[in-house]
C-alpha positions in Angstrom: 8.3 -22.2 -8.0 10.2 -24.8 -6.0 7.7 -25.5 -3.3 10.5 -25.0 -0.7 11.1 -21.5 -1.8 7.0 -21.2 -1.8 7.0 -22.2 1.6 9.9 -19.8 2.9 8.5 -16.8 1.7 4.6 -17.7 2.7 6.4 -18.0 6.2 8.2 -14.7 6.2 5.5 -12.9 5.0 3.3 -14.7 7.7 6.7 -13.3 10.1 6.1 -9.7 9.2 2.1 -9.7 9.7 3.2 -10.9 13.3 5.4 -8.3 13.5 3.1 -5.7 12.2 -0.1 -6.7 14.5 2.4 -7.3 17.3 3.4 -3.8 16.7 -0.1 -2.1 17.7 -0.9 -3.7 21.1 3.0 -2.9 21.7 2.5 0.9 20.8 -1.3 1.4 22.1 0.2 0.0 25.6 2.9 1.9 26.0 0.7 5.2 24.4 -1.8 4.8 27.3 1.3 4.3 29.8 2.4 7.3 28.6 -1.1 8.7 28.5 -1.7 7.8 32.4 1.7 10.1 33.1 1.0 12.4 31.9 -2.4 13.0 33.4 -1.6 11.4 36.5 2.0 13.0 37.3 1.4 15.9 35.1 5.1 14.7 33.3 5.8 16.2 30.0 8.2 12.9 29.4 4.4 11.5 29.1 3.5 14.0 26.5 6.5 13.5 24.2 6.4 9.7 24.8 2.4 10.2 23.4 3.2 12.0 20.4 6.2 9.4 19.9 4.5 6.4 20.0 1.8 8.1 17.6 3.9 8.6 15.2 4.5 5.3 15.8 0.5 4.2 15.2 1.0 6.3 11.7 3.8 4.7 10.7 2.9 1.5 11.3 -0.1 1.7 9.5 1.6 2.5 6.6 3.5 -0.5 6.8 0.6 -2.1 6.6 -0.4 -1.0 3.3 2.5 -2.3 1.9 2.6 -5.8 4.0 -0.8 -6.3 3.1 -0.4 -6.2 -0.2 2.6 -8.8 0.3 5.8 -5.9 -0.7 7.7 -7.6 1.6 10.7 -5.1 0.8 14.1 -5.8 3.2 14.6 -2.2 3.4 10.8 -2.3 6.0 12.4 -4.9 8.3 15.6 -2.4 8.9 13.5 0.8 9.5 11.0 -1.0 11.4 13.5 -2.3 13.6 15.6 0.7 14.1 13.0 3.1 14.8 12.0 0.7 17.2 15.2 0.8 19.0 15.7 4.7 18.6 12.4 5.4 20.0 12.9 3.4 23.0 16.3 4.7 23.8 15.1 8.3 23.0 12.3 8.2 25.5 14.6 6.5 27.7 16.7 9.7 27.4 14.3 11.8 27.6 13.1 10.4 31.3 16.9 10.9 32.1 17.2 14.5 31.6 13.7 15.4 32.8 13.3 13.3 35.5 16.0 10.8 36.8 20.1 10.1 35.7 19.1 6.4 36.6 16.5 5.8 34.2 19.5 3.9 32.1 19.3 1.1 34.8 16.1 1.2 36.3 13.6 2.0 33.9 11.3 -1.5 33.7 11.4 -0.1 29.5 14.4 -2.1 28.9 12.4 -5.0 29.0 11.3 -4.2 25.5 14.8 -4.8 23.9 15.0 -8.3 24.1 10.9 -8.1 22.6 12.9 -6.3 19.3 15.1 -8.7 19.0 12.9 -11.6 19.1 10.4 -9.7 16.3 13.7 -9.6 14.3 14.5 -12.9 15.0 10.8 -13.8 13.9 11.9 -12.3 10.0 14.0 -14.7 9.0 16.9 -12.6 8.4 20.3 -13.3 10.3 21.9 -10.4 9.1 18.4 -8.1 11.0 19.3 -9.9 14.3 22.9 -8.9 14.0 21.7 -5.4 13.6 19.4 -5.0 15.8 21.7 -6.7 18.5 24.7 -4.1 17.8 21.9 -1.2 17.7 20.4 -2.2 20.7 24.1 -2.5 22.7 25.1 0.5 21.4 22.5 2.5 21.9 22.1 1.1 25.9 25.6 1.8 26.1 25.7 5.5 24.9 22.2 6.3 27.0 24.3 5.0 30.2 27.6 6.8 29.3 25.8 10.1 28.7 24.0 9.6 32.1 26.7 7.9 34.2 28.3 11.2 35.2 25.1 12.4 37.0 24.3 9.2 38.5 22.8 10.2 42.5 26.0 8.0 44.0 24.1 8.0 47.4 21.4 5.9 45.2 23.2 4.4 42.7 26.2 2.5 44.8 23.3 1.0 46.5 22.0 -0.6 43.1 23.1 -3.8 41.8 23.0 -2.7 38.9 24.1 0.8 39.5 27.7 0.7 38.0 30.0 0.3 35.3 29.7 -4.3 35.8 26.0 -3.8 36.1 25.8 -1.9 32.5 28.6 -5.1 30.9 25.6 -7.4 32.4 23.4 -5.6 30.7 25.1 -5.5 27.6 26.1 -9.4 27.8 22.6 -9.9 28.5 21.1 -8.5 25.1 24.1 -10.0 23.4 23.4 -13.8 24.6 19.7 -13.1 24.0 21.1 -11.7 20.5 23.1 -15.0 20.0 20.6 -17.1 21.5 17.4 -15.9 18.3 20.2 -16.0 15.5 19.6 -19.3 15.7 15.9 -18.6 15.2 15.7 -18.4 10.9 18.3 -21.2 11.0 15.7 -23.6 12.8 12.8 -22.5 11.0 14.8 -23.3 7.9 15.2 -26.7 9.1 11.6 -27.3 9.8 10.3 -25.7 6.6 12.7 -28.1 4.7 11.8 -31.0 6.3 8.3 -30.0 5.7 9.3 -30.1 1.9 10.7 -33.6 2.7 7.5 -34.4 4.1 5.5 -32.9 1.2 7.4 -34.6 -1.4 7.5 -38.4 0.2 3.5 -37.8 0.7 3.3 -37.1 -2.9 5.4 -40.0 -3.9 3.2 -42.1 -2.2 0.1 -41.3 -3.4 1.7 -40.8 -7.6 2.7 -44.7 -6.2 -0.6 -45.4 -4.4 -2.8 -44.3 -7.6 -0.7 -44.8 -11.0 0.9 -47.3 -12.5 4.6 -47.9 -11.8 4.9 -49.3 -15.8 3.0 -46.3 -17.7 2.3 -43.8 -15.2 -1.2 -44.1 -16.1 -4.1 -43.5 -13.2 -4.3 -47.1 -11.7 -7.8 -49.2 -10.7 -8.2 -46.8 -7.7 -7.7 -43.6 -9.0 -10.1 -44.7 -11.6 -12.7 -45.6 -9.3 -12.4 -42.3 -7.3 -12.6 -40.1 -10.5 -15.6 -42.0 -11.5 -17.8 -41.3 -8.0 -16.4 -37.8 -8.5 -17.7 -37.8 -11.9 -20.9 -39.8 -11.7 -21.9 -36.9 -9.0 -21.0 -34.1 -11.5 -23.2 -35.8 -14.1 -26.1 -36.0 -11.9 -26.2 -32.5 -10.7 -25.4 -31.5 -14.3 -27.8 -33.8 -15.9 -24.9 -35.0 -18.4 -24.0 -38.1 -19.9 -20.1 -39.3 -19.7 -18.9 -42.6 -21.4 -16.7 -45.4 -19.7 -14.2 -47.1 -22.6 -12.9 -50.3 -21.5 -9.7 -51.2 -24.2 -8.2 -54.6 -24.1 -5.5 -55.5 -27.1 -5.6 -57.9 -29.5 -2.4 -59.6 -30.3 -0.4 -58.8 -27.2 0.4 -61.9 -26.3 2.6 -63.4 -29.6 4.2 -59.9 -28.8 5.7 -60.4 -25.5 6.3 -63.9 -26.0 7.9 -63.3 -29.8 10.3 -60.7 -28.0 10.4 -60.8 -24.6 8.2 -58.8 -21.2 10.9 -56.1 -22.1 9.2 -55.3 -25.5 6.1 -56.0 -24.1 6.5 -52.7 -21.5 7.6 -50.8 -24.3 4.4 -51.6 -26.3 2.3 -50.6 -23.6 4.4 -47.6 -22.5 3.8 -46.3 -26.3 0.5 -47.4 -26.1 0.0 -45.6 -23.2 1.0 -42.8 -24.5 -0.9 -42.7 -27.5 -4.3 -43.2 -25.4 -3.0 -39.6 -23.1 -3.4 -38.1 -26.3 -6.5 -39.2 -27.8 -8.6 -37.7 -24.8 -8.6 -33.9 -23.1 -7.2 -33.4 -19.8 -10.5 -33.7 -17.8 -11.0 -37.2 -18.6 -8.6 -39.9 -17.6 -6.7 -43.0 -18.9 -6.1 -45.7 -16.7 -4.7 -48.9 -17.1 -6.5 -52.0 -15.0 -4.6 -54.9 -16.2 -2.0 -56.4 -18.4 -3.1 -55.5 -21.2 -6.3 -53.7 -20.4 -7.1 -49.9 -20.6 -10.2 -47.8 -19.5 -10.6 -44.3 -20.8 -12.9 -41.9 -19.0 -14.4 -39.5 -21.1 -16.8 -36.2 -19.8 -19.9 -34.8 -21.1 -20.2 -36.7 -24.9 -23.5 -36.6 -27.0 -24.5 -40.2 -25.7 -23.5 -43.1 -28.0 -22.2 -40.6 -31.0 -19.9 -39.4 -29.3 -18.4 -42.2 -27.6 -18.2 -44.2 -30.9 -16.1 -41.6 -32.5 -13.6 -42.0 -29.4 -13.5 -45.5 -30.0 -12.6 -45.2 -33.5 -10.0 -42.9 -32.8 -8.8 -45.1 -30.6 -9.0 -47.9 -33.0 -6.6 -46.3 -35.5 -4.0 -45.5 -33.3 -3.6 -48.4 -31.0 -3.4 -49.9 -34.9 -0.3 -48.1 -35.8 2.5 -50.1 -35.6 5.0 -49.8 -32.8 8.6 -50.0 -33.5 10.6 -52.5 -31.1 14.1 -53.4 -31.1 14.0 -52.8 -35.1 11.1 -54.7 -35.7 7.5 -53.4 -36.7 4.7 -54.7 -34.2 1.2 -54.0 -34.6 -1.9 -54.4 -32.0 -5.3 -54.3 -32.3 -8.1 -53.4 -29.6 -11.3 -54.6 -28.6 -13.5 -51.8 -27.0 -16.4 -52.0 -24.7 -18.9 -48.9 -24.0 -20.8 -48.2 -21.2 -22.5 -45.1 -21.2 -24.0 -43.0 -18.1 -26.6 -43.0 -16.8 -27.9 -45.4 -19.3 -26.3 -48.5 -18.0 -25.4 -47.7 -15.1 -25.6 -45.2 -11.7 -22.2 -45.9 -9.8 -18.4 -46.9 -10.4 -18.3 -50.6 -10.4 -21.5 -51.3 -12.7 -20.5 -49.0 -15.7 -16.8 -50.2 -15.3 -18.2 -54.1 -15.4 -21.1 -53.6 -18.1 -18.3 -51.9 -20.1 -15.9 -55.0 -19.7 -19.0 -57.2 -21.1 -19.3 -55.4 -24.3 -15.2 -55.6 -24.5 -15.6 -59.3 -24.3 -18.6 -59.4 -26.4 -16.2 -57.5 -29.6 -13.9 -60.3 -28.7 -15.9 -63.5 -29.2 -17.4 -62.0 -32.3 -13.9 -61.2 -34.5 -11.7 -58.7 -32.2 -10.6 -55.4 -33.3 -13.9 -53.5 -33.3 -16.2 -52.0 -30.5 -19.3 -52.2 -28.8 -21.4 -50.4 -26.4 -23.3 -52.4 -23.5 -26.3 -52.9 -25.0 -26.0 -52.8 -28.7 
């Protein structure tokens, strides 16, 4: 998965966990509000508005079970949202026909609007905060213009906000606040991807900072890094791992015969042929011009590493096709073996380089462990 779409949709889905946790302090609130009036005033609006906002509870637990388990289904973010809006402006109506004709644009309730639009605006979704903007209007609008005609006028022209300019406020209000979140998912997209920008350049650098630009093999200090992690492993494990340092014979006459061009390609294929010669938890690594070291995990001592080298002998051996011409290598192979000759990076890495040399002074093309 592109690791910007990974990103987008672990946001989101954080988004609607907000939403959903927001959701019960939001309800259980406004339940004991509603709770306190209708014990205190002895209001039925306060019994209604109870069982309203515990249906509420109900339903959102059942969200839950289906946020939880990451369903994160567009159709939830629409009914969430509407019944969100519909239960505010019903209890809203409700306290206008029992109780007060001004409730429309006096009730401290409407406060809440702008808090749905901002847990739409937290979803990502530009086309929910268009919704939930024209629902919220509308629904504003049609509570005042069913109440308007039994406004108190001795009360209401008294009221800033008591006439037909005071609902347009209102209505420009929630549409700027609308206008102002749709910019919301836009800026979170811009951040995400520039998190991804981030991301990549950081893993550029470190591909640069630990392989080698030539073969793309692990370079000196990746090397050194998997062998601490390694040497650890072994001594917990009690286990023995091998350290295969590879130089090749007959490089040279190569890359001066036909040129540093050829040579890359030698090593490139050479490279290539060492990836295959070991498993995926060991590593390959290439310390020099010429010079390889090979990694290997959990090998019956000296058996086992020997066997490795021979491999390795025969297929560094094959000849390497150039430009049209046939070139052939050889390689001289020093083993060091832990924890036999050695308890940390540097010492099995250097007594490994002494038996290379060693196979070197005494005919090339062969291999050697440390002490043997």
């Amino acid at each position: 998965m592109n690791i910007y779409n990974k990103m987008y949709d672990d946001e989101a889905y954080r988004a609607e966990q907000f939403a959903l946790n927001f959701h019960w302090p939001l309800y259980g609130i406004l339940f004991l509000l509603a709770f306190v009036k209708f014990i205190a005033e002895k209001d039925i609006i306060g019994f209604v508005g109870m069982m309203l906002l515990g249906s509420c509870l109900i339903y959102n637990g059942v969200l839950a079970a289906f946020i939880l388990k990451k369903k994160n289904y567009i159709w939830i973010r629409y009914i969430s949202v509407t019944i969100d809006i519909l239960l505010l402006t019903f209890y809203n109506g409700l306290d206008t026909y029992f109780n007060s004709a001004l409730t429309p644009v006096t009730t401290a309730t409407l406060l809440i609007y702008p808090v749905i639009l901002f847990l739409a605006a937290l979803r990502h979704d530009r086309k929910l905060i268009a919704y939930s903007t024209i629902i919220t209007v509308a629904a504003m609008n049609i509570l005042f213009a069913a109440a308007y005609p039994y406004f108190d006028r001795s009360i209401a022209d008294k009221l800033i906000c008591g006439d037909l300019l005071g609902q347009f406020y209102r209505s420009v209000y929630i549409i700027m606040i609308g206008i102002l979140i749709f910019s919301i998912p836009r800026i979170i997209e811009r951040l995400l991807k520039n998190q991804k920008e981030i991301f990549e350049r950081s893993i550029e650098h470190f591909t640069l900072a630990h392989h080698d630009v030539l073969t793309g093999l692990a370079n000196r200090r990746l090397l050194v890094d998997f062998l601490d992690k390694t040497i650890a492993l072994a001594s917990r494990n009690k286990t023995a791992f091998a350290v295969i340092y590879i130089d090749l014979d007959g490089f040279k006459p190569v890359n001066d015969t036909y040129g540093h061009d050829a040579g890359d390609l030698l090593l490139k294929e050479i490279a290539e042929r060492l990836s295959g010669v070991v498993r995926e938890s060991d590593i390959v690594a290439r310390v020099g011009g010429d010079e390889f070291i090979i990694v290997t995990g959990e090998i019956n001592f000296g058996s086992g590493a020997e066997l490795i080298a021979r491999r390795i002998s025969m297929i560094v051996a094959e000849p390497v096709l150039i430009a049209g011409n046939s070139v052939s290598v050889g390689a001289s192979i020093g083993i060091s073996i832990f924890p036999s000759h050695g308890s940390d990076s540097e010492s099995l890495i250097q007594k490994a380089d002494e038996a290379m040399y060693r196979v070197k002074k005494s005919g090339k093309n062969n291999y050697a462990h440390f002490d043997y």
